[in-house]
C-alpha positions in Angstrom: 50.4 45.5 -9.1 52.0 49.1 -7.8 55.5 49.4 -8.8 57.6 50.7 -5.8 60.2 53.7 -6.7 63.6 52.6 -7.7 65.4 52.5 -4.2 62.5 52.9 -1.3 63.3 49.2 -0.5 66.5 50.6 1.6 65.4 50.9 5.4 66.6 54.2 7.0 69.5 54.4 9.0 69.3 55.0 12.8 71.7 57.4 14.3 70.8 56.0 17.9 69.7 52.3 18.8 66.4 52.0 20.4 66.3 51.8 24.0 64.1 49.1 24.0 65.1 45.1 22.8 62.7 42.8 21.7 62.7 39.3 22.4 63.8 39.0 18.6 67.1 40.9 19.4 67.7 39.2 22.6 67.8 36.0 20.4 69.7 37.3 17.8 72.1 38.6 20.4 72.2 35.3 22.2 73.2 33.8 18.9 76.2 36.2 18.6 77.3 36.0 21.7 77.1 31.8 21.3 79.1 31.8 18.0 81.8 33.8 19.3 82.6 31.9 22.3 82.4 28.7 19.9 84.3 30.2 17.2 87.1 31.2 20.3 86.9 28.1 21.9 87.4 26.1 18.5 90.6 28.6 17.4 91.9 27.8 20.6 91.8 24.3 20.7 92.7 23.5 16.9 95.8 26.5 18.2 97.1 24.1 21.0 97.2 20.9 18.6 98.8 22.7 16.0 102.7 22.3 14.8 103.3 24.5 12.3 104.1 27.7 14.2 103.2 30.6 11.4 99.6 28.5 11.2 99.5 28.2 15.2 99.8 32.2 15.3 97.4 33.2 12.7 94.9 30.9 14.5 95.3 32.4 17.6 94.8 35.8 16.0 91.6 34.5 15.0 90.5 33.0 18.1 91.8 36.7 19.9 89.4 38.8 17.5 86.1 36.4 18.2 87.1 37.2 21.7 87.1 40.7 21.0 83.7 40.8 19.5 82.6 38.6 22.3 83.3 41.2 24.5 82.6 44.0 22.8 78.5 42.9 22.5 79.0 42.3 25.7 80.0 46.0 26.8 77.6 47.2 24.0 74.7 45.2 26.5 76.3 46.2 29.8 73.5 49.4 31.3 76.7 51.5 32.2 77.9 51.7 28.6 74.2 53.2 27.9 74.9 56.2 31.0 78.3 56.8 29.3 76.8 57.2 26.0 73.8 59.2 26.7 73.8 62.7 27.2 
């Protein structure tokens, strides 16, 4: 057995995404998109049956920054965000 060089386990870093998605990705995005929207739906109803109001905020702060990420993959899959990025 070859040992490998201390550190060429690390994949490279891509400056640009490919333009292509495989049906991996589209899962994997699917996924994200799905926990998001259950993560916000859940901060939003534990937020409406909650008293304390210090607990009420931070829990609508919560379900506010899935809904950010919700849409941000969203814009990040959107073909006009590609134009604007793209020289």
């Amino acid at each position: 057995m070859q040992q490998q060089p201390q550190g060429s386990t690390q994949q490279g870093y891509m400056e640009q995404p490919p333009h292509v998605l495989t049906s991996k990705d589209l899962l994997y995005l699917n996924d994200m998109l799905a926990w998001n929207l259950l993560a916000m739906k859940k901060a939003h109803f534990s937020a409406t049956h909650c008293q304390d109001p210090e607990l009420k905020a931070e829990i609508e702060r919560c379900g506010q920054m899935h809904q950010r990420h919700y849409e941000q993959i969203l814009a990040h899959l959107n073909p006009q965000h590609y134009n604007q990025t793209t020289p």
